[in-house]
N, C-alpha and C positions, 0 to 999 in steps of 0.2 A: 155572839151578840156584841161582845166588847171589840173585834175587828172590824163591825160594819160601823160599830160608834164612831172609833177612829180613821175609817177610811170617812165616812162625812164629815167629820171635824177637818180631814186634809184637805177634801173638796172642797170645804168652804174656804178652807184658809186659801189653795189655791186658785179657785174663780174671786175670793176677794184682792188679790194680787192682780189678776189679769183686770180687774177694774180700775184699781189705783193708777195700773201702769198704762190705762187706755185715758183715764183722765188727766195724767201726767204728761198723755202726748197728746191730745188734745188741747190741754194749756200752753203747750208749746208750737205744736200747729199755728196756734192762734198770736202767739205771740213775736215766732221766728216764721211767717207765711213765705218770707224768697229763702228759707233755710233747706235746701236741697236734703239733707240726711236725716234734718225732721218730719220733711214729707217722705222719704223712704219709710223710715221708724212707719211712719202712720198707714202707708199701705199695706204694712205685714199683719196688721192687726184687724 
């Protein structure tokens, strides 16, 4: 029970990472729009 506690606590912790860092290039997206490696960054995601 204590390995499924921990594996959701890392899930969360990890999809809460993959938001941060979609919102992060999102703000960048938006702010660097002719930045060629920010629009790369942005389609991996």
């Amino acid at each position: 029970m204590q390995i499924v506690f921990l594996n959701l606590k890392f899930a969360r912790f990890l999809i809460g990472g993959v938001v941060k860092l979609r919102v992060a290039l999102l703000n960048l997206d938006r702010r660097e729009a002719l930045n060629p490696l920010a629009a790369q960054l942005f389609m991996w995601f």
